[in-house]
ROMARFI-752030 format. One record per residue (C-alpha): x, y, z; residue number from 1. Coordinates in pm, 1 decimal, padded with zeros to 6 digits, m for minus. Layout:
% residues N
         u         v         w  pos
         X         Y         Z  NUM
...
***
This chain:
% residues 256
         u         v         w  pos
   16200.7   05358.7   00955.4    1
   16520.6   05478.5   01169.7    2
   16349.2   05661.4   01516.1    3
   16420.7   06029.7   01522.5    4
   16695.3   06112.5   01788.5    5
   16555.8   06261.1   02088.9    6
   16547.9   06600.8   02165.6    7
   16870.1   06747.3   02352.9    8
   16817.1   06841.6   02721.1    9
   17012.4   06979.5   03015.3   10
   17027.9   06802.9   03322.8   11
   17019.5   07014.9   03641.9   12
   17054.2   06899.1   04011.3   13
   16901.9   07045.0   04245.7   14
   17028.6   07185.8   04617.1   15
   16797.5   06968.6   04728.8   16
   16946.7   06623.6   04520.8   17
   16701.6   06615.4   04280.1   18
   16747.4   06556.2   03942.4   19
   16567.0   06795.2   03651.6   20
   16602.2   06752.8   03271.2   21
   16471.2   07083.5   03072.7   22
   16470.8   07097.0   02683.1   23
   16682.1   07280.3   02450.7   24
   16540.6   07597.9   02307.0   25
   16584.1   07482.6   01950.5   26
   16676.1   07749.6   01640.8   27
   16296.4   07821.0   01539.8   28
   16214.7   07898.3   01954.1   29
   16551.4   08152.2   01913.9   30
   16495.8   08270.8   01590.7   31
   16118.8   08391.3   01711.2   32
   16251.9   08560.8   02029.8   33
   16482.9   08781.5   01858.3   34
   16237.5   08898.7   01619.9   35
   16045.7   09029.7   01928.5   36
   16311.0   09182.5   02063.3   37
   16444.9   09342.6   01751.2   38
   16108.2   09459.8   01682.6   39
   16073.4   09601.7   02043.0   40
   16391.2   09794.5   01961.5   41
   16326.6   09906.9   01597.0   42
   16002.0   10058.3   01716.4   43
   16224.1   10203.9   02031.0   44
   16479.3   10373.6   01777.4   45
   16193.7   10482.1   01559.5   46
   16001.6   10660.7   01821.1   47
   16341.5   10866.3   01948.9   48
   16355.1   10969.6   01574.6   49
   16062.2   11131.2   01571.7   50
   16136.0   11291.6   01897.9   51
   16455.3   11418.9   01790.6   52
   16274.5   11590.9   01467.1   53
   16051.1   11787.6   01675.2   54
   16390.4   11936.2   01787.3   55
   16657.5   11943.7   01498.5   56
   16474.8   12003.0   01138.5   57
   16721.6   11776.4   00982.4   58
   16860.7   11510.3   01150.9   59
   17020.7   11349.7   00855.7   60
   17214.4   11688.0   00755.6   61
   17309.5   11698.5   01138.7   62
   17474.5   11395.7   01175.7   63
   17661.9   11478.0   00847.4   64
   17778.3   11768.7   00980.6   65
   17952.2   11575.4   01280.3   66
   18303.0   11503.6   01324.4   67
   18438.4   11173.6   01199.6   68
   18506.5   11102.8   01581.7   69
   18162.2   11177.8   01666.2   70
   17988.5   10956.8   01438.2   71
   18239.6   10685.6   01504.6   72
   18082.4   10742.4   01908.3   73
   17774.2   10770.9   01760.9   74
   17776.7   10440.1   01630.0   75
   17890.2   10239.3   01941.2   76
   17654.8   10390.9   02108.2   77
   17377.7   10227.5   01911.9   78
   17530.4   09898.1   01967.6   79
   17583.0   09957.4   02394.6   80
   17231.3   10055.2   02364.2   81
   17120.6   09691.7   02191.5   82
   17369.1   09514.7   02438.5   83
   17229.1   09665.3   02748.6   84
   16871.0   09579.7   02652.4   85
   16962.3   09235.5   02594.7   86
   17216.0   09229.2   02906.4   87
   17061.5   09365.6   03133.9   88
   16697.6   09164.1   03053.5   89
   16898.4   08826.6   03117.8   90
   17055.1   08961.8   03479.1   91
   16734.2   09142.0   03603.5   92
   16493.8   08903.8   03448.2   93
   16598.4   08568.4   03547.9   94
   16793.4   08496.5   03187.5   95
   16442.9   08627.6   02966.9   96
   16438.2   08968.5   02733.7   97
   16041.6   08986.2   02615.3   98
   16140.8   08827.1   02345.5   99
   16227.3   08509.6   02528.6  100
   15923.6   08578.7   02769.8  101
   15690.5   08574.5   02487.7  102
   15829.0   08222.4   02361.7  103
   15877.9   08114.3   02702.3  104
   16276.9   08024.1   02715.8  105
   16552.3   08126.8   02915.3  106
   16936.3   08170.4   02911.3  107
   17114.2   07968.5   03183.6  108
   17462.3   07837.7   03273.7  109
   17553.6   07489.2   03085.9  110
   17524.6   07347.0   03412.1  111
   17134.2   07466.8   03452.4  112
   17175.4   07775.6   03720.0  113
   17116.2   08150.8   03662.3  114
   17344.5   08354.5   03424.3  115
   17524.1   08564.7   03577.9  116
   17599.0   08966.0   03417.7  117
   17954.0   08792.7   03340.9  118
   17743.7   08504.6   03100.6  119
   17517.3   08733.5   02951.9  120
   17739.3   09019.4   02896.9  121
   17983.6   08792.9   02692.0  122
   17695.9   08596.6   02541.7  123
   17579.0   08965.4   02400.7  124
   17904.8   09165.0   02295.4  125
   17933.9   08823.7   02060.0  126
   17596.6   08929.5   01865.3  127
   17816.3   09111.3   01647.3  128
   18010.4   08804.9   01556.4  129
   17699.1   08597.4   01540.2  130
   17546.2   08835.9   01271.8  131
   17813.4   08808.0   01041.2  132
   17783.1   08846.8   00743.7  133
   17430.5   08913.4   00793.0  134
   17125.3   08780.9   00962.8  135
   17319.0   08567.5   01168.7  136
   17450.9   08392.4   00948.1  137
   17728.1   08269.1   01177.8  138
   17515.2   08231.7   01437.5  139
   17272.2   08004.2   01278.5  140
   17576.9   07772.8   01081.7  141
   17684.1   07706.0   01456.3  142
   17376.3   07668.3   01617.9  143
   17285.6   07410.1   01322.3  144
   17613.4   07218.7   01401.1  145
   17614.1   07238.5   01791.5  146
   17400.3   06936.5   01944.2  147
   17198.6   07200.6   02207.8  148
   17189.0   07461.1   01941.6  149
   17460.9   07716.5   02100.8  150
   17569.0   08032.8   01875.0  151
   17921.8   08138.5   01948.5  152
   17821.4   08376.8   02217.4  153
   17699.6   08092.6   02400.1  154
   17991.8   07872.0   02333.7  155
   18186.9   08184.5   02427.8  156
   17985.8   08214.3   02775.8  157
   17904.8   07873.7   02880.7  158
   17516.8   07958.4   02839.7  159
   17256.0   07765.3   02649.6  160
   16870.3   07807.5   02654.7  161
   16576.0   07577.6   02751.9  162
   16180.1   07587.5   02728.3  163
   16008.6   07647.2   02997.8  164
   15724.2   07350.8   02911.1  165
   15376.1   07332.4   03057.8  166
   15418.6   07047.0   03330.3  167
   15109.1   06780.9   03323.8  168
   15024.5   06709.0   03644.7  169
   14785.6   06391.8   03568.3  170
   15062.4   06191.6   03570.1  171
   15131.4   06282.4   03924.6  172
   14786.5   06266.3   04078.0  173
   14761.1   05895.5   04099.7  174
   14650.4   05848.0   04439.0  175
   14914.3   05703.2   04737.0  176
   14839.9   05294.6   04829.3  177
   14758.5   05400.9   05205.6  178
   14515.4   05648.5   05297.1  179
   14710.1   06013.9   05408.5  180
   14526.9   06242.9   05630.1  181
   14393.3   06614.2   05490.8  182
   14671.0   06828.0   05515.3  183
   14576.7   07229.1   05523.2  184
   14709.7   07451.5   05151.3  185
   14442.2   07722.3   05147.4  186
   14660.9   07991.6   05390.8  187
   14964.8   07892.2   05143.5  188
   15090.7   08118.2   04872.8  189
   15049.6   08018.3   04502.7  190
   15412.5   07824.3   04446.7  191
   15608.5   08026.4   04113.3  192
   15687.2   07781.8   03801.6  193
   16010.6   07686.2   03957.8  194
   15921.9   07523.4   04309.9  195
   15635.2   07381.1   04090.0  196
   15895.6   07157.5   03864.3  197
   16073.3   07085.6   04205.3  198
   15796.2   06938.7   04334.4  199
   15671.1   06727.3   04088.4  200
   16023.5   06604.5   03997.5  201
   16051.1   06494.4   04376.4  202
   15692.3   06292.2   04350.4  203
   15842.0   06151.6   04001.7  204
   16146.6   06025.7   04166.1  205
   15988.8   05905.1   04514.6  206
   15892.2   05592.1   04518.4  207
   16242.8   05453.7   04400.3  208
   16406.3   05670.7   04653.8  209
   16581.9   05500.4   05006.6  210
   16321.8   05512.8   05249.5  211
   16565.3   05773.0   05491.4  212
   16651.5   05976.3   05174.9  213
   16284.9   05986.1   05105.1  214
   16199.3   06099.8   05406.1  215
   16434.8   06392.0   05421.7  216
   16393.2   06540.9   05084.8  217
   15993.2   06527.1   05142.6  218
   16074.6   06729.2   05474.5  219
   16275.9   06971.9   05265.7  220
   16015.7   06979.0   05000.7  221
   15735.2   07050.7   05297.2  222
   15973.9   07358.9   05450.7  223
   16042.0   07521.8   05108.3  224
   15666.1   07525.8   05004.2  225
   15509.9   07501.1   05357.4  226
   15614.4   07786.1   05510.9  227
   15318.1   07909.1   05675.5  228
   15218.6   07566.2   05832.6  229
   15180.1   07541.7   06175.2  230
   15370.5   07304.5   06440.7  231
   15118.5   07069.2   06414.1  232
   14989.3   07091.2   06057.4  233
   15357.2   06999.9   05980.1  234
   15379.1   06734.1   06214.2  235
   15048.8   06571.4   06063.1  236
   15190.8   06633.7   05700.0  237
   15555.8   06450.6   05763.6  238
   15389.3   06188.9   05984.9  239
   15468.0   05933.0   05636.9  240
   15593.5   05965.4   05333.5  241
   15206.7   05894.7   05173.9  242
   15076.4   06205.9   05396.1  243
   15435.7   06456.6   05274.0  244
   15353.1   06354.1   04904.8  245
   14987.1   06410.6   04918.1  246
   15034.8   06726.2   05038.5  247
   15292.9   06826.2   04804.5  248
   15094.0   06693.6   04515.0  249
   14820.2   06930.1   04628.4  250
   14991.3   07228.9   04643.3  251
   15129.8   07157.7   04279.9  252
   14802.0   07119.6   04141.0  253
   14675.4   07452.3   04316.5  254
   14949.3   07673.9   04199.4  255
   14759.4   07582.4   03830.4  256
***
């Protein structure tokens, strides 16, 4: 029996030099977000319909009544309205619209970092390509042909999206070969998703690390996610690599 290929990733380094590889957002994850979102905005549209009838009788008959012009505005109006939601969730939201929340998957640059309004605002003026002839059509033929599952809009922006998987930690709480002294993490704050998947790629990658670079990167580690540390709590937690790691691996497992 031929192996299934592996899943397509996106390989991100760090600022600090370490290496993280997050999973494609495949067609079914995409298709489920934007029935969320389109959902979100057909009960959006549906509610300022009813508003407007408490003030014009018929709303039909009015827009009939408008200029050619005026409907023609009308209409692009409705789709700046769509594009801003979706825009303007990516920028403000760190690349997620509730849709993408809800599934847990994110827009970012090809090479892993934020999008940018530039990114998303091309990614989203291409939804009208994308959804020719209907339902996406387009969109889905290229994302069924593209190896990381890109519509046009993405191909178009340089974007792609990944999952945002649950991390299992008991792979990381094997316990060091030397003893390392308590270090203090109860004054600390609770670390976000993102300095949790630094962390943990750092203890992945230790051990086959140069001893100097090792010893850096766990003092970088240390500073981003032990701020509130004193003098000589950090002293005690960079005093070797077995005491930086142990304290790092407990402040991953507390932010879950």
């Amino acid at each position: 029996m031929t192996p299934s290929a592996p899943a397509p990733h996106v390989d991100v380094a760090t600022p600090e030099r370490v290496a993280l590889s997050l999973p494609v957002a495949g067609i079914g994850y995409r298709c489920l977000a934007w029935l969320v979102d389109a959902s979100l905005l057909f009960f959006f549209w549906v509610a300022l319909y009813f508003v407007i009838t408490l003030l014009v009788s018929d709303v039909l008959g009015a827009f009939q009544a408008l200029s050619g012009l005026v409907q023609s505005l009308f209409a692009v109006g409705l789709f700046a309205t769509q594009w801003l939601y979706w825009t303007l969730a990516e920028v403000f939201f760190h690349g997620q619209t509730p849709g993408k929340r809800v599934l847990k998957i994110r827009v970012v640059r090809e090479d892993g970092s934020p999008v940018g309004f530039y990114e998303s605002a091309v990614r989203n003026l291409c939804r009208a390509v994308d959804f020719l002839p209907v339902l996406y059509a387009t969109g889905c033929i290229t994302m069924l042909l593209d190896g990381k599952h890109r519509r046009l809009g993405d191909l178009l922006a340089g974007t792609v999206l990944v999952r945002e998987e649950a991390i299992d930690l008991d792979k990381y709480t094997q316990a060091p070969a030397a003893e390392a002294p308590p270090t203090p993490v109860a004054a600390e704050r609770p670390l976000d998703a993102e300095d949790v998947e630094l962390v943990l790629a750092f203890l992945a990658r230790a051990s086959g690390l140069e001893p100097e670079v090792r010893r850096r990167l766990g003092a970088r580690m240390v500073d981003r996610v032990g701020a509130s540390l004193t003098d000589a709590e950090r002293e005690r937690v960079l005093a070797s690599a077995d005491a930086t790691e142990a304290f790092l691996r407990t402040r991953a497992r507390a932010a879950h």
